[in-house]
C-alpha positions as CSV (number, residue, x, y, z in Angstrom):
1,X,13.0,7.4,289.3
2,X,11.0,6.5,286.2
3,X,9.6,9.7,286.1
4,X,13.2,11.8,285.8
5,X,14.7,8.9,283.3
6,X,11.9,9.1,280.7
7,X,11.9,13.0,279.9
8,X,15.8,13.2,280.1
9,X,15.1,10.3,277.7
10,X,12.6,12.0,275.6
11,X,15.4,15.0,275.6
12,X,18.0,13.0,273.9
13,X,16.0,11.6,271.2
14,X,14.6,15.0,270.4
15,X,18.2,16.2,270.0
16,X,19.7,13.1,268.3
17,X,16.5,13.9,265.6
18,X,17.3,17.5,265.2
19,X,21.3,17.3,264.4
20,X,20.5,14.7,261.8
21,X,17.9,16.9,260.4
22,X,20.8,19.4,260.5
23,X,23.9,17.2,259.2
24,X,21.5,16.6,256.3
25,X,20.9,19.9,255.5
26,X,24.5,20.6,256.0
27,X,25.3,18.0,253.0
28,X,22.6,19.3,250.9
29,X,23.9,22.3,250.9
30,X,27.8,21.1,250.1
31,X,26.2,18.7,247.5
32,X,24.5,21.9,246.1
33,X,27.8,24.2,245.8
34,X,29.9,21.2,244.8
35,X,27.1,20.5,241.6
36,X,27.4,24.8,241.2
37,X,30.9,25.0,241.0
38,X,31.2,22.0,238.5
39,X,28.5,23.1,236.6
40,X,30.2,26.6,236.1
41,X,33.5,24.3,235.4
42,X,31.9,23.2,232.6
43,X,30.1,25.7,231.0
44,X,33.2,27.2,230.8
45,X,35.3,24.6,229.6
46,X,32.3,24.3,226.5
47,X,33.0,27.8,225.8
48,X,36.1,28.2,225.3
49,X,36.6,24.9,223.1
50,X,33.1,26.2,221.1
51,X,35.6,29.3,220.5
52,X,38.3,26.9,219.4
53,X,36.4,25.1,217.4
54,X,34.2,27.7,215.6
55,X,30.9,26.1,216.8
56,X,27.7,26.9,219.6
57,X,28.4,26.0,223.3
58,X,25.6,23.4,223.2
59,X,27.9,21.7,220.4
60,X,30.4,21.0,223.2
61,X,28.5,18.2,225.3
62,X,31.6,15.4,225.7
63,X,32.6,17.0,228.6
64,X,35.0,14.1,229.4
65,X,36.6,14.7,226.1
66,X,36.9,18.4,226.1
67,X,38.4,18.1,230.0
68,X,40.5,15.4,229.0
69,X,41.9,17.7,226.2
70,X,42.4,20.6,228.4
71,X,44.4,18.3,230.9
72,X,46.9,17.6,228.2
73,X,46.8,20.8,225.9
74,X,50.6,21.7,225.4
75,X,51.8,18.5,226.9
76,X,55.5,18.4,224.8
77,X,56.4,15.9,222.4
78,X,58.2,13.0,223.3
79,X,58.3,9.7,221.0
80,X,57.5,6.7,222.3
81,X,55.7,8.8,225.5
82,X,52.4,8.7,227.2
83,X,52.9,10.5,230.0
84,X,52.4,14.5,231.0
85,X,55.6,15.2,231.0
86,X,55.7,14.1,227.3
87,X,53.4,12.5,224.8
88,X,53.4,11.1,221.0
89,X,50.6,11.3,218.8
90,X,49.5,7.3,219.5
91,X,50.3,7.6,223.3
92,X,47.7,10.6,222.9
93,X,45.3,8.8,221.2
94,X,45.3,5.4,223.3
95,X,45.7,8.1,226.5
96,X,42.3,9.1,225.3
97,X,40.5,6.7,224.8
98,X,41.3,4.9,227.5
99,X,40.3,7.7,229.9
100,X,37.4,9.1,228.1
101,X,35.6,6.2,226.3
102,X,36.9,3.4,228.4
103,X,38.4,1.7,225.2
104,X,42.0,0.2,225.5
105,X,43.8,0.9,222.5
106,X,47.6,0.6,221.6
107,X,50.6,0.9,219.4
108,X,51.4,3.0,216.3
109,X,49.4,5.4,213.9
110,X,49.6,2.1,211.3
111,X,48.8,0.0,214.0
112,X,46.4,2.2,214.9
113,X,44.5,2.3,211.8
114,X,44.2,-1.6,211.1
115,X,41.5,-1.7,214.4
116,X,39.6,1.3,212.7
117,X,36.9,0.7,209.7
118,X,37.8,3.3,207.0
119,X,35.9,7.1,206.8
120,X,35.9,9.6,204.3
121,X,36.4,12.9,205.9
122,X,32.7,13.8,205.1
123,X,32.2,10.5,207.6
124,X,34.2,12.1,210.8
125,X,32.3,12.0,214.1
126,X,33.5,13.7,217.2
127,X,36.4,10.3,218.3
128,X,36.8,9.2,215.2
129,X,40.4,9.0,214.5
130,X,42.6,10.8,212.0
131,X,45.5,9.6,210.1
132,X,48.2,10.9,207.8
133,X,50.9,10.0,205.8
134,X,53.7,12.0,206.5
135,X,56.7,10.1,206.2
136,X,56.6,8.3,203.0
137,X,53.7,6.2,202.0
138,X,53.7,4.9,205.1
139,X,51.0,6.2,208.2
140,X,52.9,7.9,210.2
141,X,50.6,10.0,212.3
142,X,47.1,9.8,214.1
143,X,44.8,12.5,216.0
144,X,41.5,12.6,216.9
145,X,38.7,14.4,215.3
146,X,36.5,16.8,217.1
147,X,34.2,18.9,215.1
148,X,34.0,21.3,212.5
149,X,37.4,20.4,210.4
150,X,39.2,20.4,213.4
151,X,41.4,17.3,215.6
152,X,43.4,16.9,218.5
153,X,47.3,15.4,218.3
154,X,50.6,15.6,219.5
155,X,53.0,17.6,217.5
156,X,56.8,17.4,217.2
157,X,57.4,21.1,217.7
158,X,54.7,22.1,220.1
159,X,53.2,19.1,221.7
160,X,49.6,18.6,222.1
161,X,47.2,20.8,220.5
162,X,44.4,21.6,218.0
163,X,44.4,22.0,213.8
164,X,42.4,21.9,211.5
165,X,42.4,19.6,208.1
166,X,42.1,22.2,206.0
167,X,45.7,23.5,207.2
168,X,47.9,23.3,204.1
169,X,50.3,21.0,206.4
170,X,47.6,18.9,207.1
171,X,45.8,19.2,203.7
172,X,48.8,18.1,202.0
173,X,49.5,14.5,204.3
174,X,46.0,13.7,205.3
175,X,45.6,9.9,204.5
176,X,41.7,8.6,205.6
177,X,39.8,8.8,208.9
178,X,39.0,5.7,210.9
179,X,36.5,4.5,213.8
180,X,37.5,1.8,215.9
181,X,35.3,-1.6,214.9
């Protein structure tokens, strides 16, 4: 009896070794496509916001910024919103960077700008925050620089999307930059 149990013993274990060699593989290979297919994702996604943006490729290495921007491009205007099925320009910005640098920030473009330390526009870095004066002398409207002259933000007439601050428009109300302290 010994002698039948131990190689149908020896069987089993041989099997049981060879489909975990194979479930392993299996993943590898899923892990492998999965890391591909994100990977092409990307490169994409960093050229067409280089395009945008009128830099290299390699200039584009936020990745959670520039998807997070591609999520909401075109989201419509809505004041007082911060959802996708509208947006203002400070439920943008806290929307942001919330999901993309884990910072909790809230309230209006003014508000905004009393948690930021002043910047000249030569100062801007990629997050740094943009703010304008278009109602009166008071703030009135925030985005959030990107590179090259260019910011994100949430516009009355066609919702979310990019400028740049040499845009007469933009020229003409631009206030200061700021970066959160």
């Amino acid at each position: 009896m010994k002698r039948i149990l131990f190689p149908g013993f020896l069987v089993l274990v041989l099997l049981s070794a060879s489909s975990c060699r194979n479930h392993r593989a299996a993943t590898s290979t899923n892990n492998n496509t999965n890391t591909s297919a994100t990977n092409q994702k990307n490169k994409a996604l960093q050229q067409k916001y280089a395009t945008l943006l009128a830099v290299e490729s390699s200039d584009i290495s936020n990745i959670p910024l520039y998807a997070f921007i591609d999520e909401w491009y075109g989201v419509p205007y809505k004041y007082g919103g911060k959802t996708k099925s509208g947006v203002d320009c400070s439920g943008l910005a806290s929307n942001l960077y919330t999901q993309v640098f884990s910072k909790n920030i809230s309230g209006s473009a003014a508000n905004l700008y009393s948690l930021c330390k002043p910047l000249g526009q030569d100062e801007l870095k990629e997050g740094d925050l943009v703010f304008f004066k278009i109602d009166g002398n008071r703030i009135s409207h925030v985005g959030i620089y990107l590179q090259n002259g260019r910011f994100v933000h949430a516009t009355t007439k066609r919702g979310v999307m990019i400028n740049e601050l040499k845009e007469e428009y933009y020229k003409k109300y631009y206030f200061k930059g700021g970066r959160l302290k």
